[in-house]
TISELO-904350 format. One line per 4 residues: number of its first residue (from 1); their letters; for each residue x, z, y of N, C-alpha, C. Coordinates in Angstrom, 2 decimals, always signed. Example, Ala and Ser with C-alpha at 12.3 -4.5 7.8 and 13.67 -1.06 7.14 Angstrom:
1) AS) +13.19/+7.80/-5.69/+12.30/+7.80/-4.50/+13.20/+7.80/-3.30; +12.85/+7.08/-2.25/+13.67/+7.14/-1.06/+12.90/+7.87/+0.03
//
This chain:
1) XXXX) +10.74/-17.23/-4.06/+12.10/-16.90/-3.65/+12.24/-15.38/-3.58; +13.78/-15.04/-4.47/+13.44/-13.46/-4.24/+15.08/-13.05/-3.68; +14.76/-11.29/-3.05/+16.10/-11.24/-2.52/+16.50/-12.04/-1.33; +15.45/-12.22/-0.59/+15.87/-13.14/+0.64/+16.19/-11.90/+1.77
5) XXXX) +17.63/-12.65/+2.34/+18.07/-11.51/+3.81/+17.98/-12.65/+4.71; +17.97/-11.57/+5.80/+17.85/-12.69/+7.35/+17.99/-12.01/+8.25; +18.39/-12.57/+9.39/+18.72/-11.64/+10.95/+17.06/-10.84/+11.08; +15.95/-11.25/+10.73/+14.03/-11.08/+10.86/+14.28/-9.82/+11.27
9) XXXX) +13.89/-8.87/+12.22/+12.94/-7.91/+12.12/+12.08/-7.40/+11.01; +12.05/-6.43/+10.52/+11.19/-6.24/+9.41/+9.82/-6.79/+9.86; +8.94/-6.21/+11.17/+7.58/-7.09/+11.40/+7.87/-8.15/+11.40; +9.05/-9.27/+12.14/+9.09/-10.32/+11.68/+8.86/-10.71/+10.35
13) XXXX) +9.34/-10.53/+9.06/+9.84/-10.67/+7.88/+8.30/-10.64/+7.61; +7.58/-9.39/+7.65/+5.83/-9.18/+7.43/+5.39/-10.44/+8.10; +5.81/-11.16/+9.24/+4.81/-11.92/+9.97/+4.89/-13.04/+9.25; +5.95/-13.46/+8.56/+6.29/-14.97/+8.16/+5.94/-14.23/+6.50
17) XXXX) +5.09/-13.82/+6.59/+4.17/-13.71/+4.69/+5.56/-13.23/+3.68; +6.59/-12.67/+4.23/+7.29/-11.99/+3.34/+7.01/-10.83/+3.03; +7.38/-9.97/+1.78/+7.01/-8.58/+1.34/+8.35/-8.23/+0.76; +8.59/-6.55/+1.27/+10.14/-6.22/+1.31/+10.03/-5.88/-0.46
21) XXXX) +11.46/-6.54/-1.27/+11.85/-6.34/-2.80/+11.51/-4.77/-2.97; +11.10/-4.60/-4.10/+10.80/-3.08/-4.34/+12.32/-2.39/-4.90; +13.43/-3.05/-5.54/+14.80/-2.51/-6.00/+15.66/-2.52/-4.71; +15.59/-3.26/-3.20/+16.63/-3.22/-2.72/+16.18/-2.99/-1.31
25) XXXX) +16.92/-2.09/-0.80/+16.03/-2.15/+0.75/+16.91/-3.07/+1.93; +15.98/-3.44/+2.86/+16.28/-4.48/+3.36/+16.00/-6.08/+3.08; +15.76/-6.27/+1.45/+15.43/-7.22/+0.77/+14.14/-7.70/+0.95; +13.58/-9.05/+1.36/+12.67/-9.14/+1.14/+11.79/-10.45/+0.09
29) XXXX) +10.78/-11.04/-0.32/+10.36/-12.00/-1.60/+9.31/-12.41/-1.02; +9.05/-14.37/-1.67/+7.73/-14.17/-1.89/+7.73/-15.37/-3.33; +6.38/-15.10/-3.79/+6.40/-15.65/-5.29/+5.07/-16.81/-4.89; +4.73/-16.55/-6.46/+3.17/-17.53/-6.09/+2.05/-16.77/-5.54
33) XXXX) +2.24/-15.81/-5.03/+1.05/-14.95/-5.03/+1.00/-15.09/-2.90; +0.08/-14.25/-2.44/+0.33/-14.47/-1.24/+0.22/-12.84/-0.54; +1.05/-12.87/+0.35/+0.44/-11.36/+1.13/-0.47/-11.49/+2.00; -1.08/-10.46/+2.12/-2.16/-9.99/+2.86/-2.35/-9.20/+3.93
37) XXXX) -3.24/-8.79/+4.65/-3.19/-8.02/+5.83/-4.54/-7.97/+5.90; -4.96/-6.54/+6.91/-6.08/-6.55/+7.80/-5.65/-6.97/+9.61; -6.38/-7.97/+10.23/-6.00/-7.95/+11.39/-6.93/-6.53/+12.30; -6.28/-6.21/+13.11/-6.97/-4.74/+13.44/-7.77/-4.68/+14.67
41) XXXX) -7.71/-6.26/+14.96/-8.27/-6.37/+16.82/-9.94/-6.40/+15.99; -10.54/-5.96/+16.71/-12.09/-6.07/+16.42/-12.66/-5.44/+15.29; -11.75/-4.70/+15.28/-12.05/-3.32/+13.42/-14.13/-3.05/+13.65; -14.04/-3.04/+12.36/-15.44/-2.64/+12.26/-15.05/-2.60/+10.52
45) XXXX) -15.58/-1.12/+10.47/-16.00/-0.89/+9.01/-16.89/-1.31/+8.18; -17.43/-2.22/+7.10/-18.47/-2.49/+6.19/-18.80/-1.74/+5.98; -20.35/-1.99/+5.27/-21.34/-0.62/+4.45/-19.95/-0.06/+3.16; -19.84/-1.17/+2.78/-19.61/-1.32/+1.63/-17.96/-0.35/+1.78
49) XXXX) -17.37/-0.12/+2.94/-16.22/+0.52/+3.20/-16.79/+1.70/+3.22; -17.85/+1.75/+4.25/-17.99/+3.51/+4.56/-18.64/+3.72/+3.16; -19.24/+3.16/+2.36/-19.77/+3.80/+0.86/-18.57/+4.20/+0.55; -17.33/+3.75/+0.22/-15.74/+4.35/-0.65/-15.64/+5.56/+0.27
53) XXXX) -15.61/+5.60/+1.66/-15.01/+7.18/+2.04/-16.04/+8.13/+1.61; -17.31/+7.91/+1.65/-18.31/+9.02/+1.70/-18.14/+9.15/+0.18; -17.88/+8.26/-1.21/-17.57/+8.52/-2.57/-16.50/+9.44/-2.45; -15.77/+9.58/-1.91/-14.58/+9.65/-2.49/-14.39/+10.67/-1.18
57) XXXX) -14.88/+11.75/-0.46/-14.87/+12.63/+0.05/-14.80/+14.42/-0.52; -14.48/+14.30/-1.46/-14.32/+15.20/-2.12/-12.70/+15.41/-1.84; -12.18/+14.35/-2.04/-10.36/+14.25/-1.76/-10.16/+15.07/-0.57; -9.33/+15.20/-0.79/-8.51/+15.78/+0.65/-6.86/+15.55/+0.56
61) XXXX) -6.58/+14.91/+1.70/-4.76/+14.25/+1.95/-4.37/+14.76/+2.93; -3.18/+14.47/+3.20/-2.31/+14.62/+4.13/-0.89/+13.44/+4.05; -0.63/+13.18/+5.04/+0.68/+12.11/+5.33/+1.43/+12.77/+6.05; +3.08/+12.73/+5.68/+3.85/+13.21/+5.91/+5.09/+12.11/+5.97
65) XXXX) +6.25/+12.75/+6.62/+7.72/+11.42/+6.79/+7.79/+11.83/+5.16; +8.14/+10.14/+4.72/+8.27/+10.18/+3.32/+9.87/+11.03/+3.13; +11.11/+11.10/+4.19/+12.24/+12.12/+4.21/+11.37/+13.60/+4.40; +10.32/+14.00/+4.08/+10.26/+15.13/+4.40/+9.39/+15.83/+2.86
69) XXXX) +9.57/+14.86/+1.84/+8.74/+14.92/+0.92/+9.82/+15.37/+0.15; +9.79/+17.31/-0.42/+10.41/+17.70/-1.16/+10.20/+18.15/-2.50; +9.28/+17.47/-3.12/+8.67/+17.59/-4.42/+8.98/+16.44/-5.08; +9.87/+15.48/-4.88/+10.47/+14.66/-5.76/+11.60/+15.42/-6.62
73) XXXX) +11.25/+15.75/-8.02/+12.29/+16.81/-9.01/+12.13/+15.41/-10.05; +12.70/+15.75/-10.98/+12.56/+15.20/-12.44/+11.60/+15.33/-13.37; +10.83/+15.88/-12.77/+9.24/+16.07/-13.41/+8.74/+15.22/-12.48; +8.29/+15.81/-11.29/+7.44/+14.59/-10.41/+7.41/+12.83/-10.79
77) XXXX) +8.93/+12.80/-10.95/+9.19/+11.40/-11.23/+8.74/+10.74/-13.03; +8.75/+12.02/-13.76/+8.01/+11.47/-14.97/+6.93/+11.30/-15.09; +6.06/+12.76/-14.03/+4.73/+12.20/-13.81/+4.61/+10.70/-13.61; +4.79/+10.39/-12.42/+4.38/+8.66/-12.06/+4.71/+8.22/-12.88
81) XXXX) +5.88/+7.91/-13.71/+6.23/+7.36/-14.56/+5.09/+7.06/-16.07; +4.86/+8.75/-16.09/+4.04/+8.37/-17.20/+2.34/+8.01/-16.80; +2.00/+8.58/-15.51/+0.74/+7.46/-14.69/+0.97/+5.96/-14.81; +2.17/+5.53/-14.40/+2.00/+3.84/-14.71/+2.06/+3.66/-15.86
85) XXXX) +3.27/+3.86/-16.65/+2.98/+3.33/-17.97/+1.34/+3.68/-18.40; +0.89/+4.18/-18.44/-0.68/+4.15/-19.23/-1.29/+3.03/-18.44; -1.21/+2.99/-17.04/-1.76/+2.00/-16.15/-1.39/+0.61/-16.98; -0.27/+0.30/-17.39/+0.06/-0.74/-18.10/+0.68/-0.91/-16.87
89) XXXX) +1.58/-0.56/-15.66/+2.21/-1.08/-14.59/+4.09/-1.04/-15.13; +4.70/-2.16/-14.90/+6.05/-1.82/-15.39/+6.41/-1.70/-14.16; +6.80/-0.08/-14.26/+7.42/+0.28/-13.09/+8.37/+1.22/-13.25; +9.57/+0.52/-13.82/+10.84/+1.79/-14.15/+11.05/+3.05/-13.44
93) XXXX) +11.51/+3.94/-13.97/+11.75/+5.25/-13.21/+13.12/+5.01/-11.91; +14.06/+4.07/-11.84/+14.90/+3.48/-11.59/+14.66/+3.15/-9.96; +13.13/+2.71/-10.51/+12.40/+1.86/-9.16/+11.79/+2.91/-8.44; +11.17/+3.55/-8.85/+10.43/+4.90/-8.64/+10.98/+5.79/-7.47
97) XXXX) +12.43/+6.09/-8.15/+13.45/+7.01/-7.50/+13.93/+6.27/-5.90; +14.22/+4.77/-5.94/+14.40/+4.02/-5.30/+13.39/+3.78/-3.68; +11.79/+3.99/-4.62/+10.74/+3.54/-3.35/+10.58/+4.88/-2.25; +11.10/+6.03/-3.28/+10.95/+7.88/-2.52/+12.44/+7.40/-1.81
101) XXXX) +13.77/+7.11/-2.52/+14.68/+7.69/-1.45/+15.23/+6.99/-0.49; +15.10/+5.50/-0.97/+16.39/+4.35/-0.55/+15.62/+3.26/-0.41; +14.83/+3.32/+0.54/+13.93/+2.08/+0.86/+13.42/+2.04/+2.62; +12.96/+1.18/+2.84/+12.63/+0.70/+4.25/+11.41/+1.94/+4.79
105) XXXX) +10.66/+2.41/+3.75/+9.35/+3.12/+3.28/+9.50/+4.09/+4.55; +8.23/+4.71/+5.27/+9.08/+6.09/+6.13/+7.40/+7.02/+5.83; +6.79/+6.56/+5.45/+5.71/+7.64/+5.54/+4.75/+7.63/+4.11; +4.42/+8.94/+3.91/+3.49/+9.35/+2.26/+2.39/+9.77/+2.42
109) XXXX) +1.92/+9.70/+1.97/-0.14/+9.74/+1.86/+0.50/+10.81/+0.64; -0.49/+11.77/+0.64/-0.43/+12.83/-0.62/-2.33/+12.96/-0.95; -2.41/+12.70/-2.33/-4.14/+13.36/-2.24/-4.32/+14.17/-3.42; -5.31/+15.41/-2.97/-5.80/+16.24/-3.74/-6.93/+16.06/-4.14
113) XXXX) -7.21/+16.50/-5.69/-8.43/+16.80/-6.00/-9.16/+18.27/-5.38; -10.76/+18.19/-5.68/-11.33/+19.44/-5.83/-10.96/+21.20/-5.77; -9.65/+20.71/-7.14/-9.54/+21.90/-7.75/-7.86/+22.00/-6.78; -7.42/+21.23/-6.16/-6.20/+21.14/-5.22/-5.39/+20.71/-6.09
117) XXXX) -5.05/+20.11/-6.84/-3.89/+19.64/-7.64/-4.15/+17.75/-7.22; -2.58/+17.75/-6.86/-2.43/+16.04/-6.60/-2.52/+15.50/-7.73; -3.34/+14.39/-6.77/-4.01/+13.51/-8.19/-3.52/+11.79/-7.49; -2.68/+11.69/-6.13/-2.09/+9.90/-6.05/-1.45/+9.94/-4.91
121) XXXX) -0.36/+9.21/-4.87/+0.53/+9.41/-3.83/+0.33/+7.53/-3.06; +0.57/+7.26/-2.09/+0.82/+6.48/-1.31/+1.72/+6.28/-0.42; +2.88/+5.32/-1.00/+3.88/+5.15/+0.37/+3.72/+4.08/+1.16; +4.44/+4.46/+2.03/+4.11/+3.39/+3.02/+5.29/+3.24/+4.37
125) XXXX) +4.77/+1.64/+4.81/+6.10/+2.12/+5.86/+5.00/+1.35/+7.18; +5.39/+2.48/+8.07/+4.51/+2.62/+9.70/+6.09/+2.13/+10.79; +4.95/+1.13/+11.61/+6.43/+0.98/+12.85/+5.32/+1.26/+13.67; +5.58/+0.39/+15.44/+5.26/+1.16/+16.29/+3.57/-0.06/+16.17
129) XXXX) +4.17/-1.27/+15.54/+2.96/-2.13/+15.48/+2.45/-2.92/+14.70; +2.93/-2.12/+13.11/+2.32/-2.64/+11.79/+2.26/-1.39/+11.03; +1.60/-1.51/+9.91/+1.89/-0.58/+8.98/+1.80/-1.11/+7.29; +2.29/-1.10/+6.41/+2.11/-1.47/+5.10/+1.78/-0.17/+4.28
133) XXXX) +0.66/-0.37/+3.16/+0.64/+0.12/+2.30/+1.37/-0.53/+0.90; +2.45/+0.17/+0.87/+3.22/-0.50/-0.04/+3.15/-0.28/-1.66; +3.15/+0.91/-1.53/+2.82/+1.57/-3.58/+2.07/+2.36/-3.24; +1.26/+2.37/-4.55/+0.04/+3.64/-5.02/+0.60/+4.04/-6.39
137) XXXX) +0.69/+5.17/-6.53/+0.96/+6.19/-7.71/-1.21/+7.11/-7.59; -1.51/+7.04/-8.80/-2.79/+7.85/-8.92/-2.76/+8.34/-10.42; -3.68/+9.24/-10.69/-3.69/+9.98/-11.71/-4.67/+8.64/-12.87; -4.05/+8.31/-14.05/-5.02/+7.31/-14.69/-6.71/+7.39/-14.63
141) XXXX) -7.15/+8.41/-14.75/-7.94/+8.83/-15.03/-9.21/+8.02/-13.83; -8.35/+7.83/-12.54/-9.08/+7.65/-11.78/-9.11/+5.87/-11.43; -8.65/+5.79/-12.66/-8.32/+3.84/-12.81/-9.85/+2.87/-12.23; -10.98/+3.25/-12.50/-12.12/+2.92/-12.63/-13.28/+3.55/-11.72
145) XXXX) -12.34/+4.40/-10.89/-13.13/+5.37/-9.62/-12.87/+4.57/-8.42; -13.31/+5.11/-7.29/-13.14/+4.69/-5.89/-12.31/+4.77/-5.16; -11.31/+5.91/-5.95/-10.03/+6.81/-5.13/-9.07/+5.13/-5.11; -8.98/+4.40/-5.51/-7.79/+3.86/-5.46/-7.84/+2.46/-4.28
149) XXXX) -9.28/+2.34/-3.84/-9.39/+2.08/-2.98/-9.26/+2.63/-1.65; -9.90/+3.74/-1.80/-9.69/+4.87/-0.61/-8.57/+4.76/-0.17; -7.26/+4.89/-1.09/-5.67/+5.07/-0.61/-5.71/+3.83/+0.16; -6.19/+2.77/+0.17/-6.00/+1.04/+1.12/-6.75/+1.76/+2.02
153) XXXX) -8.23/+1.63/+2.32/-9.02/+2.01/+3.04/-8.90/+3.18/+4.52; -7.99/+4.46/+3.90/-7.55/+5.26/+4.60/-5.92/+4.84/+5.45; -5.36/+4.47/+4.57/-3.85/+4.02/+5.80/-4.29/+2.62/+6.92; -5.45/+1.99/+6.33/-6.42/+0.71/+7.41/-6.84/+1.53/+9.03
157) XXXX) -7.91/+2.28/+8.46/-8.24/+3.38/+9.09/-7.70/+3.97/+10.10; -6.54/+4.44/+9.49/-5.30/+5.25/+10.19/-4.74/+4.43/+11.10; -4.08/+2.97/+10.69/-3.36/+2.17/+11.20/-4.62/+1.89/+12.41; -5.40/+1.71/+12.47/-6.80/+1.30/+13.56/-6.76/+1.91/+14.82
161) XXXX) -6.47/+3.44/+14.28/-6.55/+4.94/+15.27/-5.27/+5.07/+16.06; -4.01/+4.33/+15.28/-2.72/+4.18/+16.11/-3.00/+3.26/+16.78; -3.83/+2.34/+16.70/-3.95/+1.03/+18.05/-2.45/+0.36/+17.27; -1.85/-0.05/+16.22/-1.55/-0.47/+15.84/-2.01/-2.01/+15.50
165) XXXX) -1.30/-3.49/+15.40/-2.02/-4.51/+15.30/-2.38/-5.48/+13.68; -1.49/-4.56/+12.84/-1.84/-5.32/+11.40/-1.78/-4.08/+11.04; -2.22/-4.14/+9.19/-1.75/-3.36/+8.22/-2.13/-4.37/+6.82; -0.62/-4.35/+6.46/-0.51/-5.17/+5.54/-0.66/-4.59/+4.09
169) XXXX) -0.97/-5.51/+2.94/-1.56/-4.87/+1.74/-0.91/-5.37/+0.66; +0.19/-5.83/+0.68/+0.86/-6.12/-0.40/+0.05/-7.66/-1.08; +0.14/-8.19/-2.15/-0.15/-9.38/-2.86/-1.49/-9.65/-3.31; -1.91/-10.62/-2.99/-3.07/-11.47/-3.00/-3.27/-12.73/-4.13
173) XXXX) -3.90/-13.00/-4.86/-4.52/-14.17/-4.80/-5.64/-14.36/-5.54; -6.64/-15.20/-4.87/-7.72/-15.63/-5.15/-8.29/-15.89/-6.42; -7.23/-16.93/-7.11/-7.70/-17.10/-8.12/-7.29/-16.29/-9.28; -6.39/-16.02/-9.65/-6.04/-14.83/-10.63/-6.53/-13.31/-10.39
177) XXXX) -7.52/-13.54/-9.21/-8.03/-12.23/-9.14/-7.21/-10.92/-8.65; -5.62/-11.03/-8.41/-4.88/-10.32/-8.23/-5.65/-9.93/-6.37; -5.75/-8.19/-6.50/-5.97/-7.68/-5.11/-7.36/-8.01/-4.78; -8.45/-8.59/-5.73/-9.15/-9.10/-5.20/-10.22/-8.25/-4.15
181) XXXX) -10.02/-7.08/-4.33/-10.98/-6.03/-3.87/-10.67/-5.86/-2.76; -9.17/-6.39/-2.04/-8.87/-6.27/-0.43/-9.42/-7.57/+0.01; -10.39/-8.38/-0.33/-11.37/-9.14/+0.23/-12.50/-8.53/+1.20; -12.65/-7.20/+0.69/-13.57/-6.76/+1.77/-13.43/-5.61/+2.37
185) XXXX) -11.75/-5.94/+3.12/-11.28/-5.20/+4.03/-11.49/-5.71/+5.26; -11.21/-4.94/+6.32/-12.20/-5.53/+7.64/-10.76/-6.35/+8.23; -11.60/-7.76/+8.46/-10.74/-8.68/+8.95/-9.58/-8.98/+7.96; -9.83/-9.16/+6.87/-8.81/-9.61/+6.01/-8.49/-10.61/+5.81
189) XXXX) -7.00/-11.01/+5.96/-6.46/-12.42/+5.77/-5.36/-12.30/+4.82; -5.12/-13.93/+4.34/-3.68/-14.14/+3.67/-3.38/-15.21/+3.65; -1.53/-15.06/+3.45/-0.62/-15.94/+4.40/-0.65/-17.06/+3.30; -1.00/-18.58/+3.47/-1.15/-19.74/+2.86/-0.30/-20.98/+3.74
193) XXXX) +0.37/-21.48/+2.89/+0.59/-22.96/+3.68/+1.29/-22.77/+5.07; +2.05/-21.81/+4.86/+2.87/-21.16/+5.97/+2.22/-20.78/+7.52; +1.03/-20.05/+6.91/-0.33/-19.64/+8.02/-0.85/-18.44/+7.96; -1.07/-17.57/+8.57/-2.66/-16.53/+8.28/-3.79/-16.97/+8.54
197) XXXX) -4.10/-17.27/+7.19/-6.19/-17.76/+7.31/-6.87/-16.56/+6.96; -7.61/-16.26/+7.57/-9.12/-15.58/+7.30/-9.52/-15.97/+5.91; -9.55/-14.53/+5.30/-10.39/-15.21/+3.92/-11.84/-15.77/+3.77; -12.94/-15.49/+4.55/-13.93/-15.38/+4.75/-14.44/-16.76/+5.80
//
């Protein structure tokens, strides 16, 4: 079902396994796929987590109110544009413009390489007691690196340190392999059979 409105609370809307439409704000969907979350009571990091930050420590970010992000020009936006298309992601420029200005979204992950030039953006939207990582924009290059985990890994993290109680991860499923790598996020579940089960 897509395009669904309702009196919900947006955490409501997150709680009942909906994920807000990426063209319309306020809108929210769900398909065959399922959403996901980390539950945050009893956080404990895996080896296998702290191996991605200590890889991928070379980065350096910063998060900012996504209204405070003034480097969205007509270049910026071809960048991503032309990052997904190589990604093979269909993600119109249309939509793009949409997730920076006119969306539920309120906060941006920015990351640098080495040499200081951004190399992946992360939006996201933070309340007082969820947080979603909603889109990742990254440089192709780093399709097959650790960084693109890191961007999940670090807003988890973050969301942990706010004493915040979920952070949700966008679409799941098991068998098509879709997301499968947020399997070994700490305390990870997804919404089935009108439930949150523990994957594990």
């Amino acid at each position: 079902m897509f395009n669904i409105k309702n009196n919900l609370s947006i955490e409501e809307n997150y709680q009942q396994g909906l994920l807000p439409q990426r063209n319309l704000k306020d809108t929210f969907y769900h398909d065959e796929n399922y959403s996901s979350r980390c539950d945050l009571s009893n956080f404990q990091l895996s080896s296998e987590n702290r191996r991605i930050f200590k890889k991928t420590n070379t980065f350096s970010f910063k998060q900012i109110p996504l209204k405070d992000f003034s480097a969205y020009t007509p270049e910026f936006q071809k960048k991503l544009f032309t990052w997904s298309k190589t990604l093979e992601w269909e993600i119109p420029t249309s939509t793009i413009k949409t997730l920076f200005k006119d969306h539920i979204f309120n906060r941006l992950y920015v990351y640098s390489d080495e040499n200081h030039q951004e190399c992946a953006y992360a939006i996201c939207y933070f309340s007082s007691t969820i947080s979603h990582i909603a889109y990742v924009f990254y440089d192709p290059k780093y399709a097959h690196h650790d960084l693109p985990i890191r961007l999940s890994l670090q807003v988890i993290q973050d969301s942990y340190d706010q004493k915040l109680k979920y952070c949700y991860l966008g679409r799941f499923n098991p068998e098509t392999k879709l997301g499968y790598y947020k399997r070994n996020f700490p305390n990870f579940e997804y919404f089935i059979n009108g439930q949150w089960h523990s994957y594990n």
